[in-house]
C-alpha positions in Angstrom: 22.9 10.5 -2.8 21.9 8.8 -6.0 21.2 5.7 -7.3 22.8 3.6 -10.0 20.4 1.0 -10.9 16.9 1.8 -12.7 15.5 -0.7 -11.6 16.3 0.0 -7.8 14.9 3.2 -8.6 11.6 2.2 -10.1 11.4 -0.2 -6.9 12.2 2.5 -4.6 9.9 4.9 -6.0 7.2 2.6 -5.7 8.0 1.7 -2.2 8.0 5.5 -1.3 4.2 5.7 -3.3 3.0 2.6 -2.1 3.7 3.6 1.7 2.9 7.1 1.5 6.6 8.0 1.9 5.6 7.1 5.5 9.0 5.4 7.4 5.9 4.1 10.4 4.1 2.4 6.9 5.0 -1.3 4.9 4.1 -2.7 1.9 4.2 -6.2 1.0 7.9 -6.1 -1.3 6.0 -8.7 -3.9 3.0 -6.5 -4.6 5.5 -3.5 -5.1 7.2 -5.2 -7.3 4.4 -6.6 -9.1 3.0 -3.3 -9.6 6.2 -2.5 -12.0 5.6 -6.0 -13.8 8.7 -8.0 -11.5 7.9 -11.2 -10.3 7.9 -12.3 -6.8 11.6 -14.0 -7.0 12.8 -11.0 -9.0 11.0 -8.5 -6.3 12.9 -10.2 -3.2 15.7 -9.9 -5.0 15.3 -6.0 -5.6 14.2 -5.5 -2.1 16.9 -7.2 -0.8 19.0 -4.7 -2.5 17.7 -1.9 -1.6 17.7 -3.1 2.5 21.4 -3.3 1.6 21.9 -0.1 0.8 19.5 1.2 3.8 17.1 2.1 1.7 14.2 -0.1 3.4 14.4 -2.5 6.2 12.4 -5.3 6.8 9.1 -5.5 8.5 7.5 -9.0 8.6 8.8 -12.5 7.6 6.3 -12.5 4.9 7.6 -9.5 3.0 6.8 -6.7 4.6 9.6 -4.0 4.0 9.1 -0.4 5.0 11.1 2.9 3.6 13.7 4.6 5.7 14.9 7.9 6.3 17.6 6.7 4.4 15.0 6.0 1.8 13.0 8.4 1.4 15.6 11.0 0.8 17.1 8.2 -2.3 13.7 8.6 -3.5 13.3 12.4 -3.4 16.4 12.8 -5.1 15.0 10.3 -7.4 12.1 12.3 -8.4 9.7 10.9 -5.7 7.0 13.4 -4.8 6.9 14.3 -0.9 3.6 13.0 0.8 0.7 15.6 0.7 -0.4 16.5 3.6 -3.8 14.5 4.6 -3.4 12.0 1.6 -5.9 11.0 -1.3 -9.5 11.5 -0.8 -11.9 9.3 -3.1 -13.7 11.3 -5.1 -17.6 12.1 -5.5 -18.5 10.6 -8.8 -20.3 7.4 -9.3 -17.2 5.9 -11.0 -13.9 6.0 -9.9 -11.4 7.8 -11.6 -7.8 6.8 -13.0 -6.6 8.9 -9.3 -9.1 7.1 -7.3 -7.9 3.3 -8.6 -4.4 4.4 -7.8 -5.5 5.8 -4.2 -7.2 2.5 -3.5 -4.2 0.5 -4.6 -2.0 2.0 -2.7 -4.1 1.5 0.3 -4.8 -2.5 -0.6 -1.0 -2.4 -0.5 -1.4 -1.3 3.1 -4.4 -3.0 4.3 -2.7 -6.0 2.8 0.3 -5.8 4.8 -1.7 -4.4 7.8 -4.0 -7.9 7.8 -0.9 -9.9 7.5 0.7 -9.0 10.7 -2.6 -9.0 12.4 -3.8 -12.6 14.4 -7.5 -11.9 14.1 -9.9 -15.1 14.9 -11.1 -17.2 11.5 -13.9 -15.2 10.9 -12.8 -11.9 11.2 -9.7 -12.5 8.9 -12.2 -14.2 6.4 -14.1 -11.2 6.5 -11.3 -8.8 5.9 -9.9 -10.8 2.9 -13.2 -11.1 1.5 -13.6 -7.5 1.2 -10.2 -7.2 0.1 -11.1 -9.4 -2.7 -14.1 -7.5 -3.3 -11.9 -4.3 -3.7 -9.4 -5.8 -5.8 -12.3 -7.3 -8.1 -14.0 -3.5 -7.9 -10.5 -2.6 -9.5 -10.6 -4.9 -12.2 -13.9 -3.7 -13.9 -13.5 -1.1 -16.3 -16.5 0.9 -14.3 -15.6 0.5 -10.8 -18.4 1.6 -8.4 -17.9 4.3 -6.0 -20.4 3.8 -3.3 -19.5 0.0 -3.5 -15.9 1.0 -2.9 -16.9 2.9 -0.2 -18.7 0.5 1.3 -16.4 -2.3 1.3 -13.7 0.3 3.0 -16.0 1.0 5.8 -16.8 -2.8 6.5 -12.8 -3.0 6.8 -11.5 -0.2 8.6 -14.0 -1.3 11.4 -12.8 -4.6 11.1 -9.1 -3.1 11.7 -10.1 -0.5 14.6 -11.2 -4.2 16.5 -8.5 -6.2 16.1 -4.9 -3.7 16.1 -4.8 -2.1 12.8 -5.5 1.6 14.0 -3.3 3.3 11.7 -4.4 1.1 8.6 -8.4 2.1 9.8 -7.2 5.8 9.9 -6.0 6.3 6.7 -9.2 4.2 5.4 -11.1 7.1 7.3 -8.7 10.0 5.8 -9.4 8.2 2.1 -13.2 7.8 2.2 -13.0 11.2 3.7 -14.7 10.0 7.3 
């Protein structure tokens, strides 16, 4: 199987990265395609392609997509890198490294999409976007803290364990190493 398009193949690759090559897994099709510079129009579109071809189906109403089997071996033959067994861990250093921002990007693009499809009360959902903010700010320095990281990661994935986002809480758990 191979694809044409290099565009549907940067797309696809990133769906395959940003869901851990998991078929169980979404991401949010606008924040993969923002992550390879597309805007949110442009992304849909993309996506929409690439559920064509049975690539990825949808998830959610709000852009959730996941990867198929179909998919995932596209994206192999594309270059795509099979999931390692266990996934990222965060590393030990005060500051995270290059690995580390990618690890907790791809697992934004999951909480993300996790807290979407979840109807927690007010509070709890202003809690858990708080702290997403707080990550994504965390990502934005140029020294981005470990321990704060951390910390902000624990306060969400047992916000998720309480309200139905097990398997978003368990690879939180797997990443901070917990």
């Amino acid at each position: 199987m191979t694809i044409e398009d290099e565009e549907l193949t940067t797309f696809l690759l990133e769906l395959h990265r940003a869901t851990g090559g998991d078929p169980g897994a979404q991401a949010s099709m606008h924040a993969v395609g923002g992550v390879i510079g597309m805007d949110k129009q442009h992304a849909g579109k993309v996506a929409e392609e690439l559920i064509g071809k049975g690539w990825a189906e949808v998830r959610t109403l709000s852009g959730g997509i996941g990867i198929t089997a179909e998919g995932l071996e596209a994206a192999r033959a594309a270059g795509g890198a099979a999931p390692a067994a266990g996934g990222a861990v965060l590393g030990k250093g005060p500051v995270l490294d290059t690995a580390d921002r990618e690890t907790v990007a791809a697992l934004l693009d999951q909480v993300r999409a996790t807290v979407a499809a979840l109807k927690p009360g007010y509070t709890t959902l202003e809690e858990m976007v708080l702290d997403i903010k707080t990550l994504e700010v965390q990502l934005l320095s140029p020294k981005p803290k470990t321990a704060v990281v951390k910390a902000v990661l624990a306060s969400l994935r047992a916000a998720l364990q309480t309200n139905g986002g097990r398997e978003a809480a368990q690879r939180i758990g797997e990443t901070t190493g917990e």
